[in-house]
C-alpha positions as CSV (number, residue, x, y, z in Angstrom):
1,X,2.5,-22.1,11.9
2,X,3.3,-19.4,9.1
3,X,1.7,-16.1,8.1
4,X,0.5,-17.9,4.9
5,X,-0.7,-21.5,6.5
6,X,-2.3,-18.6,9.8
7,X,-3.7,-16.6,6.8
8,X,-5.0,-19.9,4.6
9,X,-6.8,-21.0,7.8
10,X,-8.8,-18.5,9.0
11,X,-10.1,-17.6,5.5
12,X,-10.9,-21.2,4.6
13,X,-13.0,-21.1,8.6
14,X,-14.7,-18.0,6.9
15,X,-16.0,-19.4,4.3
16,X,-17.2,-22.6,6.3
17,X,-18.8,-20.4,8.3
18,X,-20.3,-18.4,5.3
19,X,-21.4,-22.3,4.3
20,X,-23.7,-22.3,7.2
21,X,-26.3,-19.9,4.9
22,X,-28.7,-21.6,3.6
23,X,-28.4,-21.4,-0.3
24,X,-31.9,-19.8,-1.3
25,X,-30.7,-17.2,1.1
26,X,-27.0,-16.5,-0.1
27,X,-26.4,-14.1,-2.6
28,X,-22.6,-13.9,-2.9
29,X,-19.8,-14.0,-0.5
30,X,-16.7,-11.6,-0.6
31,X,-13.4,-12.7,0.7
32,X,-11.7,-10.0,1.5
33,X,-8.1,-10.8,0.0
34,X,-6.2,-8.9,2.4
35,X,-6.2,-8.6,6.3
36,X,-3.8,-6.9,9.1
37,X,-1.3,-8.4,11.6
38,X,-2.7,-8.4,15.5
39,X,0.3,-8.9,18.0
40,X,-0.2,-11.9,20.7
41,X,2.6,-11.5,22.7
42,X,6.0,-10.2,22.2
43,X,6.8,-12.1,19.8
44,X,3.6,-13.8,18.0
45,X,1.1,-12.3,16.1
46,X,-2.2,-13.0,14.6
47,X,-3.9,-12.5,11.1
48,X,-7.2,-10.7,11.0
49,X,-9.3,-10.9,7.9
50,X,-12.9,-11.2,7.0
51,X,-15.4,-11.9,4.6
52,X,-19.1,-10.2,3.4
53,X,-22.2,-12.1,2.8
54,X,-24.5,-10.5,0.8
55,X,-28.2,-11.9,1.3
56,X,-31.3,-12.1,-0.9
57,X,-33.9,-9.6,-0.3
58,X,-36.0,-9.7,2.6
59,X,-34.1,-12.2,5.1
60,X,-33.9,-12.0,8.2
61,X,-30.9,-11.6,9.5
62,X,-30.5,-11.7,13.1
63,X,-33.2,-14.8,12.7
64,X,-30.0,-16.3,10.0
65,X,-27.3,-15.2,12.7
66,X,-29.5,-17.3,15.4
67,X,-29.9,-20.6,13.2
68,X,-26.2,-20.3,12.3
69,X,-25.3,-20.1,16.0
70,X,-27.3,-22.7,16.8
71,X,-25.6,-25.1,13.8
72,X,-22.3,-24.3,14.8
73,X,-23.0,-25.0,18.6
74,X,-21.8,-28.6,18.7
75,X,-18.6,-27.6,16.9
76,X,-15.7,-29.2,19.7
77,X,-13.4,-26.6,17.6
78,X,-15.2,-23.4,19.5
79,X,-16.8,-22.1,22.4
80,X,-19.4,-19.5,21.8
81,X,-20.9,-16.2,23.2
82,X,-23.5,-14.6,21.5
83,X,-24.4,-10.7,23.0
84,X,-26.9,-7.6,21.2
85,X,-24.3,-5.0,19.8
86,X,-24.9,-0.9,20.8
87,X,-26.8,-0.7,17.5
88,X,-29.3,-3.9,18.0
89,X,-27.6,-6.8,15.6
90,X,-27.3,-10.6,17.3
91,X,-23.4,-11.2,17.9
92,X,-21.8,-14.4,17.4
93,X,-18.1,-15.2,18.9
94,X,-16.3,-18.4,18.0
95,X,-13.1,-19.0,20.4
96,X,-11.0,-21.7,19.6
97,X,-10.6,-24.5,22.5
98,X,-7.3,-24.7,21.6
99,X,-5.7,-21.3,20.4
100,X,-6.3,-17.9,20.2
101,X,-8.1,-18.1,16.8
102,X,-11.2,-16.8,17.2
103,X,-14.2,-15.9,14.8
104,X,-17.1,-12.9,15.0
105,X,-20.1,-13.1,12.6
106,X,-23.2,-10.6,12.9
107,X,-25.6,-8.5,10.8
108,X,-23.6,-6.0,9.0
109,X,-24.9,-3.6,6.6
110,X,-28.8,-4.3,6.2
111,X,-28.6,-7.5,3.9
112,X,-25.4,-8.7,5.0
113,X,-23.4,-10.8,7.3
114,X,-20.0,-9.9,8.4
115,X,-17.3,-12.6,9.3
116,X,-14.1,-11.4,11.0
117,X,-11.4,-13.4,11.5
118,X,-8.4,-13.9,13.9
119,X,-5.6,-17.0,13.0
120,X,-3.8,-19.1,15.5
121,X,-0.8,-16.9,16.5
122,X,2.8,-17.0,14.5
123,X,6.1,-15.9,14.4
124,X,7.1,-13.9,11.6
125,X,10.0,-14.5,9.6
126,X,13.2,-12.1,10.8
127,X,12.8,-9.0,9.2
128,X,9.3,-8.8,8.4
129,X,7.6,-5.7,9.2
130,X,4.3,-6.4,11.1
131,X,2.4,-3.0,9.9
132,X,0.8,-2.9,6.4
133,X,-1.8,-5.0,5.1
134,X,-0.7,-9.0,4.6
């Protein structure tokens, strides 16, 4: 696994997440383009990335992050954990069964849904710096 292939993956798992919103309800969705490296070990490391949803007026959101939870439960890909954050909003963890990839979507700003993102882990080429935005 690369950077790019680490990077390619989690983004495209945000957006399939993002795909669980019904469509009346989803407004737009921004990707962020750039995320930061995580390390793993030693010598692996992780991308972390995520995306915004912006919803139309008047959803409710912890009621979305509930029916999105509950479409995703049968996924083989993940475990889940759901938990109330300090400020109220319904949490939803996705851990991979297989890696350490994992996925956190919740209420965000009212009228939003955040997804965050964390790829399998990598090496990096030689030389890379793992600091900066990737």
């Amino acid at each position: 696994m690369t950077l790019e292939e680490a990077k390619a993956d989690a983004q495209a798992m945000e957006l399939e997440i993002a795909s669980l919103i019904p469509t009346d309800m989803l407004v737009n969705v921004d990707q962020k383009p750039t995320g930061v490296l995580l390390s793993c070990d030693e010598t692996k490391h992780q991308w972390a990335g995520g995306s915004t949803v912006s919803l139309a007026p008047d959803t409710d959101v912890e009621n979305l992050v509930k029916k999105m939870e509950a479409r995703i439960a049968e996924d083989d890909r993940f475990d889940s954990r759901s938990w109330l954050g300090p400020t109220g909003g319904y949490n939803v963890q996705l851990m991979s069964t297989t890696s350490a990839e994992g996925y956190i979507f919740s209420e965000g700003e009212p009228g939003t849904v955040d997804i965050n993102s964390f790829s399998e882990c990598f090496t990096l080429p030689e030389g890379v710096y793992p600091g900066g935005k990737f």
